[in-house]
C-alpha positions, 0 to 999 in steps of 0.5 A: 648810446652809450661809450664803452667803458674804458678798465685802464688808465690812459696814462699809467695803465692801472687799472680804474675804478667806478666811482658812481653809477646813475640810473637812467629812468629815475636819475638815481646816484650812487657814489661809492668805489666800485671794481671792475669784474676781472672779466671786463678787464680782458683785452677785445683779443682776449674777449673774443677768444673767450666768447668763441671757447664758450661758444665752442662748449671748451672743445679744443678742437672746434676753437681750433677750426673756428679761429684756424689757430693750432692747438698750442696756441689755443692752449697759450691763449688759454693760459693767457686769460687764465693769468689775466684773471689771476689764476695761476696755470698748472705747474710746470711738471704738469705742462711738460707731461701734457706736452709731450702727451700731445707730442704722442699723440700727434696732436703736435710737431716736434718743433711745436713740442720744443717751442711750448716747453721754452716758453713754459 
C-alpha cells in the first residue's frame, strides 16, 4: 500500500517536484524533475468539492443539495479552485452583473448580495 503523495513542502509550503518514478513489475527508474498536475495540488476540501461539481454534471443547484451549501458559496468554492488552478475568475463588472442578476431573481438575500460584493 502505498502513501499519498504529499504536493507541499512541510516546511516553506512550496510546492515539490518528483524527481524519480519506479516501476514496480520490472523495477524500472526514471529520474528526472517532474511537475505535478495543478489538480493534484488542490486541497482534500477542494478535491471534494470537485468531484461532487463533476458529479453533479456542473449544476449549481444539485452541488447546492448535495453539500447543503447556499449558491454563493458554491460560486466562492468555485472561484476558489478556479484561482487555485490559476486561472483568473471573471472580472469584477461581470461578477457584480452576476450578483444582483442573482439578487432578481431570488436566488440570493439581499445580504448574501452586499457580502459577494465586498468580497469581490
Amino acid at each position: 500500500m502505498g502513501y499519498k503523495v504529499i504536493t507541499r513542502c512541510p516546511i516553506c509550503d512550496n510546492k515539490l517536484n518528483v524527481t524519480q518514478l519506479n516501476c514496480k513489475k520490472c523495477g524500472t527508474k526514471i529520474e528526472n524533475d517532474f511537475e505535478f498536475s495543478n489538480l493534484v495540488c488542490l486541497t482534500k476540501e477542494q478535491l471534494n468539492f470537485v468531484e461532487v461539481f463533476i458529479k453533479c454534471r456542473g449544476n449549481i443547484k444539485d452541488v447546492e443539495k448535495e453539500l447543503s451549501i447556499s449558491y454563493p458559496t458554491v460560486r466562492a468554492k468555485l472561484d476558489e479552485v478556479i484561482q487555485s488552478l490559476g486561472y483568473s475568475t471573471r472580472s469584477k463588472t461581470e461578477s457584480d452583473k452576476d450578483v444582483l442578476d442573482m439578487l432578481e431573481k431570488g436566488e440570493i438575500t439581499p445580504d448574501e448580495a452586499i457580502k459577494m460584493l465586498k468580497n469581490e
